[in-house]
C-alpha positions in Angstrom: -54.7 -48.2 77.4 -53.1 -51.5 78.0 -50.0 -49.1 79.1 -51.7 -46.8 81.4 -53.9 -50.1 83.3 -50.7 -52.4 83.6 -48.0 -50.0 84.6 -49.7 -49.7 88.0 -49.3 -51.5 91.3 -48.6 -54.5 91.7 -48.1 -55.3 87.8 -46.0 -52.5 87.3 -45.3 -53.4 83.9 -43.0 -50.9 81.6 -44.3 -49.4 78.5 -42.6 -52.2 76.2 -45.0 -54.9 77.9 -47.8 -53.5 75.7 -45.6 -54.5 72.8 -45.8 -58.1 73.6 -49.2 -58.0 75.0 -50.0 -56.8 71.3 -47.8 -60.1 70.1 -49.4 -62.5 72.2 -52.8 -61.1 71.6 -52.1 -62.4 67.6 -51.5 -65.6 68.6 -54.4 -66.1 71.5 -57.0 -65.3 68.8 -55.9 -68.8 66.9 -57.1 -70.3 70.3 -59.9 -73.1 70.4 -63.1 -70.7 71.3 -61.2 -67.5 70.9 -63.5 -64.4 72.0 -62.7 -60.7 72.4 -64.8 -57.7 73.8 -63.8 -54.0 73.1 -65.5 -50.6 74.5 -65.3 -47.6 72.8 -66.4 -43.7 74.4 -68.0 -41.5 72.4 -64.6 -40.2 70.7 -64.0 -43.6 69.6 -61.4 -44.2 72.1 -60.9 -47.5 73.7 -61.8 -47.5 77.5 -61.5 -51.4 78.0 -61.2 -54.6 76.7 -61.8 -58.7 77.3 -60.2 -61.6 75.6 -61.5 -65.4 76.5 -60.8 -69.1 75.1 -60.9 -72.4 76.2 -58.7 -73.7 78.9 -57.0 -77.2 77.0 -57.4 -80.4 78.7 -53.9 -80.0 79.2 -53.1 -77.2 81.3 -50.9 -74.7 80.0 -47.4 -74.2 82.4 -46.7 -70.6 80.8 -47.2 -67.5 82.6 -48.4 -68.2 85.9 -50.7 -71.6 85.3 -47.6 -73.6 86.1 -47.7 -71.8 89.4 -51.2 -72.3 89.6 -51.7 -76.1 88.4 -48.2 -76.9 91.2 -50.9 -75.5 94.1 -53.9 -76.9 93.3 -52.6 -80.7 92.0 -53.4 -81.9 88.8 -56.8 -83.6 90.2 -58.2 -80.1 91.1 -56.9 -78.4 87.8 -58.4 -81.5 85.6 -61.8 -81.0 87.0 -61.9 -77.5 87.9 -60.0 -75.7 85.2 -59.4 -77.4 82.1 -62.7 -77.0 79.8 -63.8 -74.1 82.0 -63.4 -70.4 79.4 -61.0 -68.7 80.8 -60.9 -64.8 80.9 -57.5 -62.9 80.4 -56.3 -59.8 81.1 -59.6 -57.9 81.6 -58.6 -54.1 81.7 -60.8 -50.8 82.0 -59.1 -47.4 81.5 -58.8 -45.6 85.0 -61.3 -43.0 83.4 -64.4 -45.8 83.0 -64.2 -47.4 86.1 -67.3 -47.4 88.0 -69.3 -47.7 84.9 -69.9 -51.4 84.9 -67.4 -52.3 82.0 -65.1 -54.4 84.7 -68.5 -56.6 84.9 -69.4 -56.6 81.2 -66.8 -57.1 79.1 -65.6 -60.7 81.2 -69.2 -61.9 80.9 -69.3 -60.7 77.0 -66.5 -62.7 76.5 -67.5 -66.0 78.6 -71.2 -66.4 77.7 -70.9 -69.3 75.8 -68.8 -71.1 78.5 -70.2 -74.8 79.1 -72.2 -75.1 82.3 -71.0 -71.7 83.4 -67.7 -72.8 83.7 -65.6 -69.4 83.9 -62.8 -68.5 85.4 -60.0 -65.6 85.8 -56.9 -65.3 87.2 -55.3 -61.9 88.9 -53.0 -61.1 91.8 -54.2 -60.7 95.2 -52.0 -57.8 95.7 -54.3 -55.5 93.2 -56.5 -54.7 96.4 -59.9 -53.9 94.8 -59.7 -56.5 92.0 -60.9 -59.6 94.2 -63.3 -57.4 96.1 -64.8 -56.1 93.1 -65.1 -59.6 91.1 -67.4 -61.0 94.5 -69.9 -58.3 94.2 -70.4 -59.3 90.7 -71.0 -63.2 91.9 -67.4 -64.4 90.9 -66.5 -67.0 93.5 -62.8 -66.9 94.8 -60.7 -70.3 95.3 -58.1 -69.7 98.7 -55.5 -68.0 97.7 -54.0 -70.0 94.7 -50.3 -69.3 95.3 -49.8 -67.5 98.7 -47.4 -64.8 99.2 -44.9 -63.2 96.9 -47.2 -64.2 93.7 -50.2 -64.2 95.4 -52.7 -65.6 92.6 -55.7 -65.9 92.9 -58.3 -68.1 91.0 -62.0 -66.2 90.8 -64.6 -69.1 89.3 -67.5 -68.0 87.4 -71.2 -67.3 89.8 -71.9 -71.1 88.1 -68.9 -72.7 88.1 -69.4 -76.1 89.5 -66.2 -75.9 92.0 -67.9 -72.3 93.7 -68.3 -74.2 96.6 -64.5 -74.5 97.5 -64.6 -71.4 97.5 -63.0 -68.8 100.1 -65.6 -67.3 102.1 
């Protein structure tokens, strides 16, 4: 499933990223506050998935937080993102979409985040991912880091920072 969400626009990931999304996936459940959220259909077969855990005080610079933490400044990462759950990799199989899983299984994995402090990161080039994350009451930060990369922060509906958000 990871396959068959990932490998389209704009992640466009090859079959052999699923590998090492099953790798990393071992070692993000020894994380402080570690939570995962699975659906199943009624064959049993797996048609989306959450996994959550605390943001450290010090902000990770893998994957795309270095990006992130160099746009915002350390003062704005400190107090908006460190201690706040963070969600990762959310994915619902193309078949379940419009069921209400893209809404559930983030807020399965984040309801025990401090003072509502939630937050997800995705690309603003996967069109109706933003879109659909504000009509669940995810509040997004201006675009994180603009153009090629085009991150985008999405803070929890009571995240403390919602009101730098972008209209």
């Amino acid at each position: 499933m990871y396959t068959d969400v990932f490998s389209a626009p704009p992640w466009n990931e090859d079959p052999g990223t699923a590998a090492l999304y099953a790798g990393r996936l071992a070692s993000d459940a020894a994380r402080t506050g570690f939570a995962a959220a699975l659906a199943l259909d009624d064959a049993d077969a797996v048609t989306g998935f959450a996994t959550a855990w605390a943001t450290p005080d010090a902000f990770p610079a893998d994957r795309s937080h270095g990006q992130v933490a160099a746009a915002l400044g350390p003062d704005r990462v400190a107090a908006w993102l460190c201690g706040a759950v963070q969600v990762d990799e959310p994915a619902v199989a193309p078949t379940a979409r419009g069921t209400g899983l893209g809404a559930r299984l983030p807020a399965a994995v984040t309801d025990a985040a401090p003072d509502g402090r939630r937050r997800l990161l995705t690309s603003v080039h996967a069109k109706a991912t933003p879109g659909f994350y504000a009509q669940v009451g995810r509040h997004r930060l201006p675009d994180t880091v603009p153009g090629r990369a085009g991150l985008a922060v999405l803070l929890g509906p009571r995240h403390q920072a919602r009101a730098h958000s972008a209209p």
